[in-house]
C-alpha positions as a printed NumPy array, in Angstrom:
array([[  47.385,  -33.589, -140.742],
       [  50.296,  -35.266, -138.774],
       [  51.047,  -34.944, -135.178],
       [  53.637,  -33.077, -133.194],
       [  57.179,  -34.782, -134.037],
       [  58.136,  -36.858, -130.527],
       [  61.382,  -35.444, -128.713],
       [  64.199,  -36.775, -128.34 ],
       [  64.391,  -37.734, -124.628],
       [  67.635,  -37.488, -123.276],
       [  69.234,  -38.306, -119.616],
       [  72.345,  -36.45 , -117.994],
       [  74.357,  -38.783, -116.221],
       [  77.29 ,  -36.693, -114.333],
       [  78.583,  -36.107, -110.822],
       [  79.508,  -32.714, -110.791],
       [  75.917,  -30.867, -110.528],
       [  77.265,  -27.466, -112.182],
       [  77.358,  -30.016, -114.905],
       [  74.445,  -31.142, -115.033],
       [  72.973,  -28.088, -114.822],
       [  74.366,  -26.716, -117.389],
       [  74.055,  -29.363, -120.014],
       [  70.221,  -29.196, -119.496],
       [  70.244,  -25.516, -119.683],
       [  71.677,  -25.924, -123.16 ],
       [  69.301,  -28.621, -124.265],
       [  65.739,  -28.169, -122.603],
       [  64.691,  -25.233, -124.255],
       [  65.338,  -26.868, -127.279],
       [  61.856,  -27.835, -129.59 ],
       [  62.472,  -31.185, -130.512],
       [  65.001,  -32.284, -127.299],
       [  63.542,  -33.162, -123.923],
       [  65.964,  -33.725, -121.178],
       [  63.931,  -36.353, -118.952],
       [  66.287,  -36.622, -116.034],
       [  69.624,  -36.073, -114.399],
       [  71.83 ,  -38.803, -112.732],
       [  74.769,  -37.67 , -110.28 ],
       [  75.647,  -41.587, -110.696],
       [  74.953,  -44.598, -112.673],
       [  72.966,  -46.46 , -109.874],
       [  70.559,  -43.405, -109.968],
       [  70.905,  -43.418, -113.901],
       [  70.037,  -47.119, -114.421],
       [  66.717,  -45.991, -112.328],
       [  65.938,  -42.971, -114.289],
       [  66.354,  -45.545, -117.734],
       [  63.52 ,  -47.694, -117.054],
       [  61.573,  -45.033, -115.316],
       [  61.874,  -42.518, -118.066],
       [  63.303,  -44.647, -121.389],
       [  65.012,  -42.036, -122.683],
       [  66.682,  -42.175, -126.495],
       [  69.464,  -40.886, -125.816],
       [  72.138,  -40.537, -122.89 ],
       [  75.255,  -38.276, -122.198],
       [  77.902,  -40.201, -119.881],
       [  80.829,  -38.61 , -117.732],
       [  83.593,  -41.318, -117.453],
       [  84.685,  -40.723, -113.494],
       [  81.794,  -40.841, -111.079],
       [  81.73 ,  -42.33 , -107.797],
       [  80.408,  -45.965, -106.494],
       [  80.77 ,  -47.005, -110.118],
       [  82.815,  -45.551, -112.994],
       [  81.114,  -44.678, -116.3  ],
       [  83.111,  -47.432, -118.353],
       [  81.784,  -50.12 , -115.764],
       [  78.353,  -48.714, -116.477],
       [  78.65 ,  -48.821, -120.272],
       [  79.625,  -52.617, -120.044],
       [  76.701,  -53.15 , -118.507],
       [  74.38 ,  -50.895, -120.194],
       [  75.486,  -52.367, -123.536],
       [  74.516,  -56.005, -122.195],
       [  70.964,  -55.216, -120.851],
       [  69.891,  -52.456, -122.487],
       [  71.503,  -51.173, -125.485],
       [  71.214,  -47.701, -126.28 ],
       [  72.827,  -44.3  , -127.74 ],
       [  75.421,  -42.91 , -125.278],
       [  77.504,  -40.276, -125.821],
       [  80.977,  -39.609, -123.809],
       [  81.158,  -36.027, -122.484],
       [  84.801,  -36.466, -120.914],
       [  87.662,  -35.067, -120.001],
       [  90.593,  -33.558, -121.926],
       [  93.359,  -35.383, -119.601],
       [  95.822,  -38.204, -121.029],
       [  93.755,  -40.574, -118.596],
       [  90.354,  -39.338, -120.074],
       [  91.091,  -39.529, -123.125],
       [  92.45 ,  -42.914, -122.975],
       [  89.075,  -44.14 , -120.784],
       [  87.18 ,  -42.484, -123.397],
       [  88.904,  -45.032, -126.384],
       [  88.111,  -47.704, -123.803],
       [  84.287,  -46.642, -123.92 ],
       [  83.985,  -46.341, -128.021],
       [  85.193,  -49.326, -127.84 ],
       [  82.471,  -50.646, -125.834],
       [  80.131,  -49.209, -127.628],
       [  79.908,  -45.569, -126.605],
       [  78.398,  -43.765, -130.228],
       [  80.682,  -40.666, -129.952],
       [  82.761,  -38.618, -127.363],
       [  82.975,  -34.885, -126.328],
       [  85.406,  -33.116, -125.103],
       [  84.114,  -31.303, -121.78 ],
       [  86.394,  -27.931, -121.383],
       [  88.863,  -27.181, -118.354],
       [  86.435,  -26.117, -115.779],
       [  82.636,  -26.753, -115.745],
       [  81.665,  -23.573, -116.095],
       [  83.037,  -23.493, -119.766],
       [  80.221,  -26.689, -120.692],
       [  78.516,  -24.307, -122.395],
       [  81.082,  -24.596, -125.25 ],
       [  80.134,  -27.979, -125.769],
       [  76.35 ,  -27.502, -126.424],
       [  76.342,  -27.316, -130.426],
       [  78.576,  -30.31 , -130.435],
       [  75.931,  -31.825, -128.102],
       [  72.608,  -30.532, -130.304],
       [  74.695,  -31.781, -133.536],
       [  75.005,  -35.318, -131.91 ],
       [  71.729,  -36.017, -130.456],
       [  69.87 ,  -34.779, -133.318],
       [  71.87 ,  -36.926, -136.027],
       [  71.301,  -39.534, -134.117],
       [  67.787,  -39.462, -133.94 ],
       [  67.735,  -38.399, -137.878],
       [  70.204,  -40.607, -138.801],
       [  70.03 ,  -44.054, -140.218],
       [  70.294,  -47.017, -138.033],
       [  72.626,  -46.949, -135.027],
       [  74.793,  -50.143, -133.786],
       [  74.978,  -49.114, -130.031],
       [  77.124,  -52.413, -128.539],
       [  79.836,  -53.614, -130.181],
       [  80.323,  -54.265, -133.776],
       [  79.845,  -57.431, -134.731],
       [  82.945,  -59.892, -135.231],
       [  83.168,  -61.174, -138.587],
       [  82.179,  -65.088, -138.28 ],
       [  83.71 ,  -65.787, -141.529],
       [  87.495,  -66.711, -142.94 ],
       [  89.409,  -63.317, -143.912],
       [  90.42 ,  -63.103, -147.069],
       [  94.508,  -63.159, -147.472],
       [  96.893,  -60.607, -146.693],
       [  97.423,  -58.053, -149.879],
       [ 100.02 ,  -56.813, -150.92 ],
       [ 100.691,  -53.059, -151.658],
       [ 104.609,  -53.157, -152.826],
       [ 103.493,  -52.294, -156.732],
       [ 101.218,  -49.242, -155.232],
       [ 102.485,  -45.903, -155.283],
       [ 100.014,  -42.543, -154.635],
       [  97.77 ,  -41.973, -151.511],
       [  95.206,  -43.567, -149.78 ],
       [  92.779,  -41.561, -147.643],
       [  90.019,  -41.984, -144.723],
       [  87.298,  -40.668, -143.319],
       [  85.225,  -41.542, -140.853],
       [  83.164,  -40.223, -137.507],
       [  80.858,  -42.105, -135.014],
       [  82.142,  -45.964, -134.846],
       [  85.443,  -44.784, -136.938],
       [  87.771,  -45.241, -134.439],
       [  87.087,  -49.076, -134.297],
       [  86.636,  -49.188, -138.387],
       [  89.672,  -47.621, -139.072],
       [  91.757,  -49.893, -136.387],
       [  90.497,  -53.035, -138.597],
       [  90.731,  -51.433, -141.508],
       [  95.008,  -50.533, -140.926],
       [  95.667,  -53.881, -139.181],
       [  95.112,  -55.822, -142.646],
       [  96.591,  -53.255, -144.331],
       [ 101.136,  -54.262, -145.592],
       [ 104.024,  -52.157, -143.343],
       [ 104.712,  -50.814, -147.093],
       [ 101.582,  -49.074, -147.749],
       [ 101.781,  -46.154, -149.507],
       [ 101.151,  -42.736, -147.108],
       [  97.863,  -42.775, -144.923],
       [  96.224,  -39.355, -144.164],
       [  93.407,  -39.767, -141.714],
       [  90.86 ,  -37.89 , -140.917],
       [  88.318,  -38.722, -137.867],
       [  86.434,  -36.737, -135.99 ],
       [  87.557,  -36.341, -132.357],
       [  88.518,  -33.713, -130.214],
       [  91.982,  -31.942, -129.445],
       [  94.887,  -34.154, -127.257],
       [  92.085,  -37.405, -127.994],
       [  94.017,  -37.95 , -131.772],
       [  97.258,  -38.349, -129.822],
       [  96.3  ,  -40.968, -127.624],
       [  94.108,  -42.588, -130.628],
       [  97.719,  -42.69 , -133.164],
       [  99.506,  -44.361, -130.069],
       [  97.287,  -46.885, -129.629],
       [  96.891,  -47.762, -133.524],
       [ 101.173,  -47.545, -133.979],
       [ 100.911,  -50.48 , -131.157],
       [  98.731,  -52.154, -133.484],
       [  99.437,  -51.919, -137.355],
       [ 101.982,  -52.812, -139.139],
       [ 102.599,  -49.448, -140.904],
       [ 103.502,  -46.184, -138.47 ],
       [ 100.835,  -44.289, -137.395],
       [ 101.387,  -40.4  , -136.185],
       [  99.661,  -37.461, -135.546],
       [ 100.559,  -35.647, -138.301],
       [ 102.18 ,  -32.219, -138.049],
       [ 102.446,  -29.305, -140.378],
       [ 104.493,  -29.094, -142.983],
       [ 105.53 ,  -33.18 , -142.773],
       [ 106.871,  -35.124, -146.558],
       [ 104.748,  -37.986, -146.788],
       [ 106.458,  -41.189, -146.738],
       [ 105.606,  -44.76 , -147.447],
       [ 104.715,  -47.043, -144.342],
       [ 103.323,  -44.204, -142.243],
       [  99.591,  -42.92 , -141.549],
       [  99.053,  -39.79 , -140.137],
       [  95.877,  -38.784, -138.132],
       [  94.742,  -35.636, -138.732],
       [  95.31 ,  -33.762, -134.973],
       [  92.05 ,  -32.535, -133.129],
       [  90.846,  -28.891, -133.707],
       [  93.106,  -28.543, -136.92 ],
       [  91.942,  -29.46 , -140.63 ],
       [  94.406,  -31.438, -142.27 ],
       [  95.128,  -31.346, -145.624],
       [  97.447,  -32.404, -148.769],
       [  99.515,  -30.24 , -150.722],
       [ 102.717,  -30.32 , -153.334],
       [ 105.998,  -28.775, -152.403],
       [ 108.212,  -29.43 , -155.972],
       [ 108.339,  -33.12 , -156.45 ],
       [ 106.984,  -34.396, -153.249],
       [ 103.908,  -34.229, -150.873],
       [ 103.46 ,  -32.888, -147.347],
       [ 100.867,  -32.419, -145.045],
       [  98.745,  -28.792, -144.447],
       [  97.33 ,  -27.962, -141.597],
       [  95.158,  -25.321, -140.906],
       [  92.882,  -23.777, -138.254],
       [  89.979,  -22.494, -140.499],
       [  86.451,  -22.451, -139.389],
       [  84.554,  -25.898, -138.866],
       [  82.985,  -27.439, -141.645],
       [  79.787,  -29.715, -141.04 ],
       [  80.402,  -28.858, -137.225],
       [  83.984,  -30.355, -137.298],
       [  87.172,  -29.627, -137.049],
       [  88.963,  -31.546, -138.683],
       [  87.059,  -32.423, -141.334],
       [  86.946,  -35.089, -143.947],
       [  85.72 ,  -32.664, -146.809],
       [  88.743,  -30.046, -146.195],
       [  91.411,  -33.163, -147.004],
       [  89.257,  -34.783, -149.436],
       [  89.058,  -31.652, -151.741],
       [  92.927,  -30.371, -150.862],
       [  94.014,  -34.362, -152.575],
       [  91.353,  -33.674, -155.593],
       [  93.394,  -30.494, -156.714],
       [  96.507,  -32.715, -157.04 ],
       [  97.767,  -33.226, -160.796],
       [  99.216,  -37.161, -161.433],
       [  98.725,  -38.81 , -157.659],
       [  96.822,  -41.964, -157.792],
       [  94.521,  -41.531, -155.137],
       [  92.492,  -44.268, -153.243],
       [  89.655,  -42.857, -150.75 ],
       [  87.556,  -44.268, -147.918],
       [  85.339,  -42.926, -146.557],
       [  83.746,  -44.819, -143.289],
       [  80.57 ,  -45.194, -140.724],
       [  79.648,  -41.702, -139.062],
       [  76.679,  -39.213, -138.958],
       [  76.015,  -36.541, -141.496],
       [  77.6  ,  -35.306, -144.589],
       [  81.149,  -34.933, -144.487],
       [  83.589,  -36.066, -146.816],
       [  80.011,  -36.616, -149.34 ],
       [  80.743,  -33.521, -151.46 ],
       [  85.19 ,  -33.959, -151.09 ],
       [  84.386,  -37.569, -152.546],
       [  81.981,  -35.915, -155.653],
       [  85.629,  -33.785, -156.087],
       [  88.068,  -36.432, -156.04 ],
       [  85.681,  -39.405, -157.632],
       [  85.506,  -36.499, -160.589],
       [  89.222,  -35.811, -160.569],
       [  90.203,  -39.407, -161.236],
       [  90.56 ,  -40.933, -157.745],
       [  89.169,  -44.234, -157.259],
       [  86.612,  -43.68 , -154.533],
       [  84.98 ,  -46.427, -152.09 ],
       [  81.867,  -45.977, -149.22 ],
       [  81.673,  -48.394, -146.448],
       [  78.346,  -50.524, -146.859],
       [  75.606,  -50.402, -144.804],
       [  75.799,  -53.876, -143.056],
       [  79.4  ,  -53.197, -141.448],
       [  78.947,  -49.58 , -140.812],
       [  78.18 ,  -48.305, -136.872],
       [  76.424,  -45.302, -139.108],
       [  75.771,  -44.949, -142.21 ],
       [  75.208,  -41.545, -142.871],
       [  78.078,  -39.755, -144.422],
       [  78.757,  -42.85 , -146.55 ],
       [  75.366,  -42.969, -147.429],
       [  75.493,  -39.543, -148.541],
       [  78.534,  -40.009, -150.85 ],
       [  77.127,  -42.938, -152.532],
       [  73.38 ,  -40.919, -152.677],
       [  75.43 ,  -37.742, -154.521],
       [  77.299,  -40.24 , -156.744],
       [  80.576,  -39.954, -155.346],
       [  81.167,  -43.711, -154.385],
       [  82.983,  -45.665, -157.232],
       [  82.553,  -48.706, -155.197],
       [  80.638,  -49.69 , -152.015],
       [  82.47 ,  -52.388, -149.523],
       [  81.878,  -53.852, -146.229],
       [  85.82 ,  -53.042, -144.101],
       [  86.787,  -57.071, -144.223],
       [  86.664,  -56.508, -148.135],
       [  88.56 ,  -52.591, -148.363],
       [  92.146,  -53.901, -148.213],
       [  91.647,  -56.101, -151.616],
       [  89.688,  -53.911, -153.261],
       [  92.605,  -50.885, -152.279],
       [  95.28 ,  -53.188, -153.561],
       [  93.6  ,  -54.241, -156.766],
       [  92.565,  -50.499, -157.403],
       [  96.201,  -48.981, -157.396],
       [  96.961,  -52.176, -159.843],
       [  94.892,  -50.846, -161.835],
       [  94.836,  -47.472, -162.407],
       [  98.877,  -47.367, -161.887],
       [  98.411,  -45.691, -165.279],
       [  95.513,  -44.122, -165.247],
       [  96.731,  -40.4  , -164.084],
       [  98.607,  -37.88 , -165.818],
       [ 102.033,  -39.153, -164.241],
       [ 103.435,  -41.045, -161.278],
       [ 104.855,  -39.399, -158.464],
       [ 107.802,  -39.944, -157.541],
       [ 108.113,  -42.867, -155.272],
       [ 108.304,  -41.951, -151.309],
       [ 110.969,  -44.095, -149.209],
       [ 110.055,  -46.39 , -146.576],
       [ 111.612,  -45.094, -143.282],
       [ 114.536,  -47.672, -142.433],
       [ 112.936,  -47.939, -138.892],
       [ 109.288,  -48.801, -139.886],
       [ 108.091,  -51.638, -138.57 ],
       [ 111.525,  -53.128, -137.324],
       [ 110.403,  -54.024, -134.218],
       [ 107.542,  -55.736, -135.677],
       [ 109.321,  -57.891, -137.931],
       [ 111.92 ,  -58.766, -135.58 ]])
């Protein structure tokens, strides 16, 4: 007969103690989550991780003596392990918050207006922890630089259709490597990642700075045009629609699916009921299931459909789950996606019913760029 199941041992690392308190409240009495300690800084929290060794830590981003990104660093250098960001909605939050993904941070939470609203944030916090204890392997410090040449630049002029993305925990670095190798000319981006409300803003600023095609938050009602992504805006699902002759973007303010808002299987199926769009889909590292079953849809309605591979993925869980159900045409590491994009709109330029019609590139894309 086997044993008890071991908890998942998790340490609180915040300054404001109504915090704290809280955020254990909403885990301890949980059966298979033990909160081992609370931290009101990170000198007291790097104490508390080699007393306790916990699997798991939540991190507030501004604490005094030392700020949680400083901490991170560190962390991430001498002892690796699952942190996720519970952080402020402000413009300066969310921006420190990018900053900490990209140092390795696993995922980030939004922590409400006033700390007495943290409750809100404790089935977003369950969700995490436990998918990352469940989950496959997790990459905690940075992902890995790729030590070899990169293939050439492709070329997307002949493509015409959509390309789509998902992704979740380590997405936000996968997708920014993923749209820097992609051509100004690219045919229309929807995005969908999972991240809180006023954090997509901030994360389509930084990646316009960055690619060479436009990237936006996308808005309701908005014609998709060539040399622009859009990134589907926290707390709404985004998804694809035809108005007469051209495409534009839905949004919509349904329930969650798989715990998310947005969510990769809302788009996914939304582009599957399209008639004669050539459709290319992605679908990157994060934990759980979504965008598994929206691939099955699309993969069955003619799109060509691709899952992230195992050895360049922070998580691979929901591609692992789209290749398990049989939705993944292909499986690719991200330095090999932009060929394999290019050479699938080559060809199956014929394979739908019809072509759209083809969608202008905005006379100011990319100017500046090129100039």
């Amino acid at each position: 007969m086997a044993g008890p199941v071991r908890k998942t041992r998790v340490l609180i690392v915040d300054d404001s103690a109504i915090v704290r308190r809280m955020l254990s409240n909403a885990l301890q009495h949980e059966p298979d989550i033990e909160v081992v300690g609370l931290a009101s800084d990170p000198y007291v929290a790097r104490d508390l991780i080699v007393l306790h060794k916990p699997d798991v830590l939540t991190l507030d981003i501004e604490m005094p003596r030392m700020d949680g990104l400083t901490f991170l660093r560190q962390l991430m250098v001498h002892r690796p392990l699952p942190v996720i960001i519970v952080s402020s909605v402000t413009q300066e939050g969310s921006a420190a918050s990018f900053d900490a993904l990209a140092a390795g941070a696993v995922d980030v939470i939004a922590k409400p207006g006033g700390p007495y609203s943290v409750g809100d944030i404790a089935d977003k916090l369950k969700y995490r922890i436990r998918a990352i204890r469940t989950g496959r392997a997790v990459r905690f410090a940075r992902m890995r630089a790729h030590t070899g040449p990169l293939p050439p630049p492709v070329s997307l002029a002949h493509a015409s259709g959509l390309i789509l993305v998902g992704a979740s925990t380590g997405g936000t670095r996968a997708i920014e490597a993923l749209l820097t190798r992609l051509p100004a000319d690219t045919p229309p981006i929807l995005i969908v990642q999972h991240m809180p409300a006023h954090f997509t803003k901030v994360f389509a600023a930084r990646l316009d700075s960055l690619c060479p095609m436009s990237v936006i938050e996308a808005a309701d009602g908005q014609p998709l045009k060539r040399g622009v992504a859009y990134i589907a805006p926290g707390d709404f699902h985004l998804q694809v629609a035809a108005s007469g002759f051209h495409l534009q973007t839905v949004l919509q303010a349904g329930p969650p699916l798989h715990y998310q808002r947005p969510a990769v299987d809302m788009l996914f199926r939304s582009a599957s009921t399209l008639s004669g769009v050539p459709i290319v889909a992605l679908l990157l590292t994060g934990m759980g299931a979504d965008g598994a079953d929206g691939m099955v849809a699309l993969r069955e309605a003619g799109a060509v459909t691709i899952a992230e591979a195992e050895q360049s993925c922070v998580v691979f869980g929901m591609p692992a789950e789209a290749i398990a159900r049989g939705g993944a045409m292909h499986v690719a590491t991200l330095v090999a996606m932009p060929r394999l994009i290019a050479d699938s709109f080559r060809t199956r330029r014929a394979g739908r019913v019809t072509e759209p019609p083809e969608m202008p590139t905005p006379p100011t894309v990319r100017a500046r760029r090129e100039a």
